[in-house]
N, CA, C and O atoms as CSV, one atom per row, in Angstrom:
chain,resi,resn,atom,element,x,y,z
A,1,UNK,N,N,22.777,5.385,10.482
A,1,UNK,CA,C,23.315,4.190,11.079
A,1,UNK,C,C,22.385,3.028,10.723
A,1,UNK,O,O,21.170,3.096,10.907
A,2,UNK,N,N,22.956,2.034,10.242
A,2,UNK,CA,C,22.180,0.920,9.769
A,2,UNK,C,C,21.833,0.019,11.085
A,2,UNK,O,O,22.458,0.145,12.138
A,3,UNK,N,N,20.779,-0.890,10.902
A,3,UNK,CA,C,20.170,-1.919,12.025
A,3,UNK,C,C,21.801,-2.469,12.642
A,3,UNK,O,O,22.329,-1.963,13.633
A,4,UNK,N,N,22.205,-3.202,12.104
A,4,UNK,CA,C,23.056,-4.259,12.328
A,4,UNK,C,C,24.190,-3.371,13.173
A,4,UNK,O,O,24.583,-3.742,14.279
A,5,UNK,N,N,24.666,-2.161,12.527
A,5,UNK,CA,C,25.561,-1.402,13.450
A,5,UNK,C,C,24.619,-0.882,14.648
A,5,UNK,O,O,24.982,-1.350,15.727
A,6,UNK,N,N,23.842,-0.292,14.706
A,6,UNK,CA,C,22.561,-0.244,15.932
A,6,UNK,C,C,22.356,-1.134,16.837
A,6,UNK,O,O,21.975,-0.738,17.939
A,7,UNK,N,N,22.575,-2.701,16.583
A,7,UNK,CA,C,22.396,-3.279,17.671
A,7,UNK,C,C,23.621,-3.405,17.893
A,7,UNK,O,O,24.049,-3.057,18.993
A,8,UNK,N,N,24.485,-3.924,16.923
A,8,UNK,CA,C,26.577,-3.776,17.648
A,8,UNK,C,C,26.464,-2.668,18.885
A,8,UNK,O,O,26.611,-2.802,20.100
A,9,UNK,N,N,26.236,-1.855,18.301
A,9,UNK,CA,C,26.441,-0.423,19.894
A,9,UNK,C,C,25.951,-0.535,20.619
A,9,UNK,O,O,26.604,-0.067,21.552
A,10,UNK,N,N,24.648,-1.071,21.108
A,10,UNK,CA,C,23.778,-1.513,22.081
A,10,UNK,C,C,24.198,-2.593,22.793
A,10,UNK,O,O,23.747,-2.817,23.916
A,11,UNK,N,N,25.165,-3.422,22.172
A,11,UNK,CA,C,25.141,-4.807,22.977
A,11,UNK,C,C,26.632,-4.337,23.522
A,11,UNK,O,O,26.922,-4.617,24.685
A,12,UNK,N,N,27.600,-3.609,22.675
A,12,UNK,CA,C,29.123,-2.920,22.997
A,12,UNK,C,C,28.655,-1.993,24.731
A,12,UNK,O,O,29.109,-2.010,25.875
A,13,UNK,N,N,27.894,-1.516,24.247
A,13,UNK,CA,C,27.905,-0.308,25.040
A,13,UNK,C,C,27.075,-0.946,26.609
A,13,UNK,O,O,27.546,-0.586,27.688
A,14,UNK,N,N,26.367,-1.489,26.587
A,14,UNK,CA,C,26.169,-2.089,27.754
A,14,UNK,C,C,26.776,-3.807,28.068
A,14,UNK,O,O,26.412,-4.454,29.050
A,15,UNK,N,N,27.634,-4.267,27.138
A,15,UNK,CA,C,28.772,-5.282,27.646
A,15,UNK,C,C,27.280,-6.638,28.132
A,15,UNK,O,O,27.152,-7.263,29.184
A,16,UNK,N,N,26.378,-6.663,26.849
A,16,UNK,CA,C,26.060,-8.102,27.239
A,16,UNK,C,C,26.176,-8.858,26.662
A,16,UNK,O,O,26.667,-8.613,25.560
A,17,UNK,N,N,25.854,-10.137,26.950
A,17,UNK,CA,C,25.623,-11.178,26.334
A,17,UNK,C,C,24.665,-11.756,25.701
A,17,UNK,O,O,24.699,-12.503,24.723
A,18,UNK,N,N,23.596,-11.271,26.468
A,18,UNK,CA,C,22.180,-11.637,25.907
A,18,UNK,C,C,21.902,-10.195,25.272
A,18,UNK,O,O,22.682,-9.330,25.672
A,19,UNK,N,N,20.704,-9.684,24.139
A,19,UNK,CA,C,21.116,-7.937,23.975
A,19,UNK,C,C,19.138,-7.935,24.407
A,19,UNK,O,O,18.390,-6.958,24.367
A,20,UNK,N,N,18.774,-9.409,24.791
A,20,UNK,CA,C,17.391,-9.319,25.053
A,20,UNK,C,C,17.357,-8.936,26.590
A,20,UNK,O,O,16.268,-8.603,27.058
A,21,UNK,N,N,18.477,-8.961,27.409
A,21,UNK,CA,C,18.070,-8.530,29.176
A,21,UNK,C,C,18.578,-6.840,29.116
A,21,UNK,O,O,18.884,-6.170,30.103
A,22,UNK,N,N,18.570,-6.262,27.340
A,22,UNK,CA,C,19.031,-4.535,27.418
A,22,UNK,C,C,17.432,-3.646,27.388
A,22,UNK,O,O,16.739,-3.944,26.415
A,23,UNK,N,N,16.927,-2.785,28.196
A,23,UNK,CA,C,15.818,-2.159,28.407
A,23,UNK,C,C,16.172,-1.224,27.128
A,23,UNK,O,O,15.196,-1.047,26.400
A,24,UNK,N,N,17.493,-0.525,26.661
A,24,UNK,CA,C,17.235,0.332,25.182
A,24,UNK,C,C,17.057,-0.850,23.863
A,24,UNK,O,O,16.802,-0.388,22.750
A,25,UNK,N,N,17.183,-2.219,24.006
A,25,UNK,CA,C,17.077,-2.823,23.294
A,25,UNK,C,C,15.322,-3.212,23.283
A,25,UNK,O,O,14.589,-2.942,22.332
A,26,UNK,N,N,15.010,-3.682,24.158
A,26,UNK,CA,C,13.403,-3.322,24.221
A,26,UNK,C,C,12.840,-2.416,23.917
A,26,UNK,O,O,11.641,-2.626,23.730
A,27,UNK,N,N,13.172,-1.428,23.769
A,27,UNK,CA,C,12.768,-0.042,23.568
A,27,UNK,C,C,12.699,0.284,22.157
A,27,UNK,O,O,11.763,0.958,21.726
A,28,UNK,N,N,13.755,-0.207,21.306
A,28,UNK,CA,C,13.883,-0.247,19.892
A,28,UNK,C,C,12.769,-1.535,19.422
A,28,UNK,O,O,12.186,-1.554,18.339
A,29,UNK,N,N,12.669,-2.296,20.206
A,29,UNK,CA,C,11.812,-3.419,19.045
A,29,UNK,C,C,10.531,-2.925,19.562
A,29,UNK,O,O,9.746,-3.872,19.519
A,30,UNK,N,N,9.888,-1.747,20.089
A,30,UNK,CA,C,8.897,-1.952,20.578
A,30,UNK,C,C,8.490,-0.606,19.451
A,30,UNK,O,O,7.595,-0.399,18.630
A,31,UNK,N,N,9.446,-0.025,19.844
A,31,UNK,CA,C,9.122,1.371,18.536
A,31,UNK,C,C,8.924,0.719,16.771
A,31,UNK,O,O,8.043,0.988,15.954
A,32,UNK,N,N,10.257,-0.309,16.631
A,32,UNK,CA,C,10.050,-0.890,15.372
A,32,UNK,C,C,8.788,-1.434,15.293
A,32,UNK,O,O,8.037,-1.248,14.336
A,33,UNK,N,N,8.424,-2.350,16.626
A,33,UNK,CA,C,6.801,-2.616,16.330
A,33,UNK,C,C,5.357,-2.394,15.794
A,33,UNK,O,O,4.400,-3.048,15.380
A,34,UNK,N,N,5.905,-0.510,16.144
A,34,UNK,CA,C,4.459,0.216,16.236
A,34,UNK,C,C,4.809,0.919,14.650
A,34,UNK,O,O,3.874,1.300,13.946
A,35,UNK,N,N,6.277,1.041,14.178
A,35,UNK,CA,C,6.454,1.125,12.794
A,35,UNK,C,C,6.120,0.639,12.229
A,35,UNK,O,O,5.578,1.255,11.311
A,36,UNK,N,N,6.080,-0.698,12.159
A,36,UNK,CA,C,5.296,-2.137,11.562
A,36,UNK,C,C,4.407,-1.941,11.228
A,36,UNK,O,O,3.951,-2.130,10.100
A,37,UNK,N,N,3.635,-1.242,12.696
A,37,UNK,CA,C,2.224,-1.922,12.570
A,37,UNK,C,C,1.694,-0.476,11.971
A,37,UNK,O,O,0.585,-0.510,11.438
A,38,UNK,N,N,2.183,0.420,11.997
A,38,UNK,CA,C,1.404,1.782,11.124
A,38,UNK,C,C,1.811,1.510,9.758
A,38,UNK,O,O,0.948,1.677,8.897
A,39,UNK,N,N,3.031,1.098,9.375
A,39,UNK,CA,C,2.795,0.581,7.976
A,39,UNK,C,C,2.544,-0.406,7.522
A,39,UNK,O,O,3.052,-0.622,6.421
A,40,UNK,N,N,1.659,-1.474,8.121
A,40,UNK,CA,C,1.015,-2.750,7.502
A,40,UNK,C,C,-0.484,-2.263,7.347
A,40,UNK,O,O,-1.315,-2.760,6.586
A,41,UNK,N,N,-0.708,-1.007,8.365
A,41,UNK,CA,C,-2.343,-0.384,8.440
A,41,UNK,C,C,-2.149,0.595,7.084
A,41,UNK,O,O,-2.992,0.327,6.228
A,42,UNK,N,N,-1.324,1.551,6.744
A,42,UNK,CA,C,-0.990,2.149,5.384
A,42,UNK,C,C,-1.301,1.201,4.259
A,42,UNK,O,O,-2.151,1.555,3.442
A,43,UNK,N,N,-0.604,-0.166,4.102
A,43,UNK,CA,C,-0.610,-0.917,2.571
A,43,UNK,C,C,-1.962,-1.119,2.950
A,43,UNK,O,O,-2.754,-0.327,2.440
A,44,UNK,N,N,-2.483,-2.078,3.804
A,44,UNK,CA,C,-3.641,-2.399,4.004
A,44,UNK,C,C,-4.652,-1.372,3.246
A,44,UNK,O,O,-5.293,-1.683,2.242
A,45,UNK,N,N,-4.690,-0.225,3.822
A,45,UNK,CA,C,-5.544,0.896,3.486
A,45,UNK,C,C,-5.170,0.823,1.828
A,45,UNK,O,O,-6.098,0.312,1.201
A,46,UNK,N,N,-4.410,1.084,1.271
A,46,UNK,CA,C,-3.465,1.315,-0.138
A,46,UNK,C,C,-4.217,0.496,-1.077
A,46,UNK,O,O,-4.763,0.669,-2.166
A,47,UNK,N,N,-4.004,-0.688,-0.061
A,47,UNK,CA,C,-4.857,-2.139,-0.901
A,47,UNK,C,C,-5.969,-2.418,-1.623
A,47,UNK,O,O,-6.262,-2.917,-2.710
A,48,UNK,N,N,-6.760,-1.697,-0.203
A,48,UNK,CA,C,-8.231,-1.524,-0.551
A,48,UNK,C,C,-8.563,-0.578,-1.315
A,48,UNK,O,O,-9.444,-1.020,-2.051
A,49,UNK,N,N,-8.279,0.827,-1.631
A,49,UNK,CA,C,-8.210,1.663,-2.315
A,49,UNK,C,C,-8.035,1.053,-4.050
A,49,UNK,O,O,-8.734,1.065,-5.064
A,50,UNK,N,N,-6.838,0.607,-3.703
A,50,UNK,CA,C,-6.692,-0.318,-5.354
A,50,UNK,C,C,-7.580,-1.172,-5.708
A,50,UNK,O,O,-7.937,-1.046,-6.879
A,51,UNK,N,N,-8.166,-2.164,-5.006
A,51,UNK,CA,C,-9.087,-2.844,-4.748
A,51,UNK,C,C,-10.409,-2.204,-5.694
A,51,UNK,O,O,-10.835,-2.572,-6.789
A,52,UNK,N,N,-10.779,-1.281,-4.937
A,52,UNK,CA,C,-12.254,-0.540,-5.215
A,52,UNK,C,C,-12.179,0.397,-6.212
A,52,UNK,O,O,-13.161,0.916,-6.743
A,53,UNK,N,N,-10.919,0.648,-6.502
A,53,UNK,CA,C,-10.691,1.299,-8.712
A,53,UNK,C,C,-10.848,-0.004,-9.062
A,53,UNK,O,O,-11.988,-0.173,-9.496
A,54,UNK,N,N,-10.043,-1.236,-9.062
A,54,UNK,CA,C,-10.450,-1.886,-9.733
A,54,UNK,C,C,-11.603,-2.608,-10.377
A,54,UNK,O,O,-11.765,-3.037,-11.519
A,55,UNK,N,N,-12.394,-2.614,-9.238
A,55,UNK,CA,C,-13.677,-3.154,-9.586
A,55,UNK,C,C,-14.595,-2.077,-10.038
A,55,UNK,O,O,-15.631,-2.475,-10.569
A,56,UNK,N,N,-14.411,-0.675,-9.927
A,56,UNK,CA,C,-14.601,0.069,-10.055
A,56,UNK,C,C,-14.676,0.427,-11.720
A,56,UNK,O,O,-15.640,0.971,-12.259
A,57,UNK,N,N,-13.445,-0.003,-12.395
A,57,UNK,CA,C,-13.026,0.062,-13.613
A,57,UNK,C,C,-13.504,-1.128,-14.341
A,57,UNK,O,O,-14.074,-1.040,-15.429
A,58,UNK,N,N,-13.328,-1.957,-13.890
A,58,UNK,CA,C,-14.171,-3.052,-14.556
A,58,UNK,C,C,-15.432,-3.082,-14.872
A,58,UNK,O,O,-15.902,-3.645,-15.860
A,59,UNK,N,N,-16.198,-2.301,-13.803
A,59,UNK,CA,C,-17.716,-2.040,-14.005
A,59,UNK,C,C,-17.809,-1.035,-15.265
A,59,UNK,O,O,-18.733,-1.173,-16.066
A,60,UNK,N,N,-16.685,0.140,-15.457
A,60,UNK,CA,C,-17.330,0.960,-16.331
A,60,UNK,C,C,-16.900,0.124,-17.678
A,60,UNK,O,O,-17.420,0.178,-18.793
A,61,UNK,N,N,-16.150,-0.409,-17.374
A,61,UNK,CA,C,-15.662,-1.190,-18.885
A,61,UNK,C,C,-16.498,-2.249,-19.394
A,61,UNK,O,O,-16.417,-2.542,-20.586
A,62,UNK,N,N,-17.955,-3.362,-17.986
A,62,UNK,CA,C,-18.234,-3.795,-18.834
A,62,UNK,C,C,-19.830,-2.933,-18.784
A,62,UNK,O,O,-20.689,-3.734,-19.150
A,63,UNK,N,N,-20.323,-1.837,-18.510
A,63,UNK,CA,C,-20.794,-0.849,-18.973
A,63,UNK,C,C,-20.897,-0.451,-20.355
A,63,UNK,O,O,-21.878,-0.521,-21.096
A,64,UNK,N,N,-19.344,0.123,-20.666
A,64,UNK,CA,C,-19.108,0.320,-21.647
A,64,UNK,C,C,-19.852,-0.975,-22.926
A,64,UNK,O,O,-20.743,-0.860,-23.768
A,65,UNK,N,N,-19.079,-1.983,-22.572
A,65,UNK,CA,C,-18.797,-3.533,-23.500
A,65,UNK,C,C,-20.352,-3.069,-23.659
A,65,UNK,O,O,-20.740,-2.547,-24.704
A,66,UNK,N,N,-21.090,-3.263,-22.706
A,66,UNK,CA,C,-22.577,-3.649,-23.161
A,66,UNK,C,C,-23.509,-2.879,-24.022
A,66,UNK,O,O,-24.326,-3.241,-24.869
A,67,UNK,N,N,-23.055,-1.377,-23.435
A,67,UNK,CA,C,-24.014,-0.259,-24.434
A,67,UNK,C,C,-23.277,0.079,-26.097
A,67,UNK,O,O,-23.804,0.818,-26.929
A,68,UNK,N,N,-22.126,-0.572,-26.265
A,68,UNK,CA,C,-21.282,0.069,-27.360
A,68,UNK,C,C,-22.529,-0.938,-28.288
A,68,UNK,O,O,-23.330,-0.250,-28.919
A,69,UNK,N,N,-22.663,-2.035,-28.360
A,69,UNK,CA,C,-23.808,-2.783,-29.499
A,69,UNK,C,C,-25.065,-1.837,-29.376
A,69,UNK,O,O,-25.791,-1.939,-30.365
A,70,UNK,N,N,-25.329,-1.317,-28.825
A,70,UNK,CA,C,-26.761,-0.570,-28.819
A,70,UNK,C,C,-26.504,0.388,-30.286
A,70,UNK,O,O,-27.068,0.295,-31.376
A,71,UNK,N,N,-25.544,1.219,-29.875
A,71,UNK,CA,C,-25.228,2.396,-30.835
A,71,UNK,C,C,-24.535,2.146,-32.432
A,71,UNK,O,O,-24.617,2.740,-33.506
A,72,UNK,N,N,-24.039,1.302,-32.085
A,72,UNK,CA,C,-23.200,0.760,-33.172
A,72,UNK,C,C,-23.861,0.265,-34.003
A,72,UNK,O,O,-23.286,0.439,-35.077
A,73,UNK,N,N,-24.760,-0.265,-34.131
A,73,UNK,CA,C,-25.338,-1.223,-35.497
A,73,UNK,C,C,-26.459,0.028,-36.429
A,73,UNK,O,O,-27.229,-0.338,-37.318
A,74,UNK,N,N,-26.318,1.441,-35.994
A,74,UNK,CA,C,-26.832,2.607,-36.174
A,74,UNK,C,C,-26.281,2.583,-37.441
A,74,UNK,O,O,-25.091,2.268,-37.445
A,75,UNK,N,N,-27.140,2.990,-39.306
A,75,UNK,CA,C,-26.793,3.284,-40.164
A,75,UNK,C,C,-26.180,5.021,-40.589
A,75,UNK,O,O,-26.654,6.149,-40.718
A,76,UNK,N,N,-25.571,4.705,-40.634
A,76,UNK,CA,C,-24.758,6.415,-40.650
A,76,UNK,C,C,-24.683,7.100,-41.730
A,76,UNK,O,O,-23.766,6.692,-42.443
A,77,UNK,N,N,-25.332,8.088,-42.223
A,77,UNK,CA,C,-24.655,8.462,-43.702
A,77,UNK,C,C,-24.090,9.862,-43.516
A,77,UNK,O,O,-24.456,10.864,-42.901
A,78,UNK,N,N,-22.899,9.493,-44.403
A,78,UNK,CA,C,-21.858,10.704,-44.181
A,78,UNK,C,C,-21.953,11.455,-45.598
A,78,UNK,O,O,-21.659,10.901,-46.657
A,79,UNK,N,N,-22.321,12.551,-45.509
A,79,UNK,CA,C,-22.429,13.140,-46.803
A,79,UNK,C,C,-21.694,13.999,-46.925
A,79,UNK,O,O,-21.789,14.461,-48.063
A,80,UNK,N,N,-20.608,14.741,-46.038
A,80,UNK,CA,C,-19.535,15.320,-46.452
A,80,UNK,C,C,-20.004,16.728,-46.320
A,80,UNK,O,O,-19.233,17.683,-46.415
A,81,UNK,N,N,-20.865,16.801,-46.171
A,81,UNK,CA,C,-21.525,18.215,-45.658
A,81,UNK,C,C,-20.667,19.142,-44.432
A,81,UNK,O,O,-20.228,20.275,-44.631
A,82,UNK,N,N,-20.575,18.557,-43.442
A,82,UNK,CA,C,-20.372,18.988,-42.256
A,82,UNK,C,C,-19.038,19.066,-42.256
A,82,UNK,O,O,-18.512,19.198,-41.151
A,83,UNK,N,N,-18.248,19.012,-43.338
A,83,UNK,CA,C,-16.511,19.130,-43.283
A,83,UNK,C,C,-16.464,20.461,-43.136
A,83,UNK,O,O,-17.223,21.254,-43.693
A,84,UNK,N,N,-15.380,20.791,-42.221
A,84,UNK,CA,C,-15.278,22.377,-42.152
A,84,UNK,C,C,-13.903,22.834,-43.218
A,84,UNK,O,O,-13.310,23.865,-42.901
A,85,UNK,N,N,-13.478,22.167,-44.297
A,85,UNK,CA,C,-12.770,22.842,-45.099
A,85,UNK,C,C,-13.811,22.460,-46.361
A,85,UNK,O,O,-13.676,22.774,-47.543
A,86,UNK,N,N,-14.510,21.957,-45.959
A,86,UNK,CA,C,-15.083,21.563,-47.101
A,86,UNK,C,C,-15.004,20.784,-48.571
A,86,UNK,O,O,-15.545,20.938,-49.666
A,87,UNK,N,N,-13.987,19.821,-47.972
A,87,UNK,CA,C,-12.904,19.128,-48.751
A,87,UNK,C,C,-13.883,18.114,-50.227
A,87,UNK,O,O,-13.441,17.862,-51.348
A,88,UNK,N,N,-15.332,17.721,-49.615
A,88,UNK,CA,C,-15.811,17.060,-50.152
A,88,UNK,C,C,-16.886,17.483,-51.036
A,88,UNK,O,O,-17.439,16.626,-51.725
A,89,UNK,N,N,-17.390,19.164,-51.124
A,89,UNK,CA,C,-18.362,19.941,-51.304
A,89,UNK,C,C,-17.538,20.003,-52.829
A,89,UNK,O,O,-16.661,20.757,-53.251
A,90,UNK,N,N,-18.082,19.125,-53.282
A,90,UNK,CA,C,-17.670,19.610,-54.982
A,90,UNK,C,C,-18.605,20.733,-55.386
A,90,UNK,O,O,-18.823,20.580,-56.587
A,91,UNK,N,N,-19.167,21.649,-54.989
A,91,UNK,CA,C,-19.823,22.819,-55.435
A,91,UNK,C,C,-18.670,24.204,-55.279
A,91,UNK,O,O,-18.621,25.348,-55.730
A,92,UNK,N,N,-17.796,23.332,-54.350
A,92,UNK,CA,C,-16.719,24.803,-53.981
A,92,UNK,C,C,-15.585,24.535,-54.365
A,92,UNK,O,O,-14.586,24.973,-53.796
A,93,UNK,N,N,-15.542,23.621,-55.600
A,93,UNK,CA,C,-13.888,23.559,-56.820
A,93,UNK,C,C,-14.095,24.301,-57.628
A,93,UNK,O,O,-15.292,24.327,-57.912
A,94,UNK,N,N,-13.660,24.787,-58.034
A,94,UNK,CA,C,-13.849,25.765,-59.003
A,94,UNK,C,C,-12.846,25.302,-60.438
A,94,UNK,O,O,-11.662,24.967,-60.413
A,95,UNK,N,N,-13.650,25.402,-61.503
A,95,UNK,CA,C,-12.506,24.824,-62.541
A,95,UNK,C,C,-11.800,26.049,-63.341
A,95,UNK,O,O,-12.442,26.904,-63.952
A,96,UNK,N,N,-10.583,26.014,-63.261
A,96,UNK,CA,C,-9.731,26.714,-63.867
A,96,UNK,C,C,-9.219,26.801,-65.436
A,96,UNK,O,O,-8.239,27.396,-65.882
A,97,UNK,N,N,-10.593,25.704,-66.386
A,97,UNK,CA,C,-10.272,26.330,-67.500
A,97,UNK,C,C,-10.875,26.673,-68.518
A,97,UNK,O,O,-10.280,27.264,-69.419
């Protein structure tokens, strides 16, 4: 049953005019209230959670940003050694003629 039919029956069923002098009508905004208010304390909580990855993530990223120049300007030599098919080991072609 949707809101709008919910209060139709409430105001039908006890024949008022005002649906604010109905005690089950008080009764519903007081429950919707505490619905409210447990799910504004949920996002809230949700919020902060998102909140504290974010900054969270930002730190490792500029972490990251800062140590990647340390390593990087490192001269590398690749000698083809360490291939595990050994694609680059011209000692293991063998000529066929």
């Amino acid at each position: 049953m949707s809101k709008k039919e919910h209060m139709k029956k409430m105001i039908e069923e006890e024949n008022l005019d005002r649906p604010q002098d109905s005690v089950e009508f008080l009764q519903y905004v007081q429950k919707h209230q505490t619905k409210v208010e447990h799910h504004r304390g949920r996002v809230h909580k949700l919020s902060k959670v998102i909140m504290v990855v974010a900054i969270c993530g930002m730190g490792f990223m500029a972490y990251k940003h800062m140590t990647h120049g340390r390593h990087h300007n490192r001269d590398h030599q690749y000698s083809g050694n360490g291939h595990r098919l050994g694609a680059s080991n011209e000692a293991s072609v063998e000529d066929d003629g």
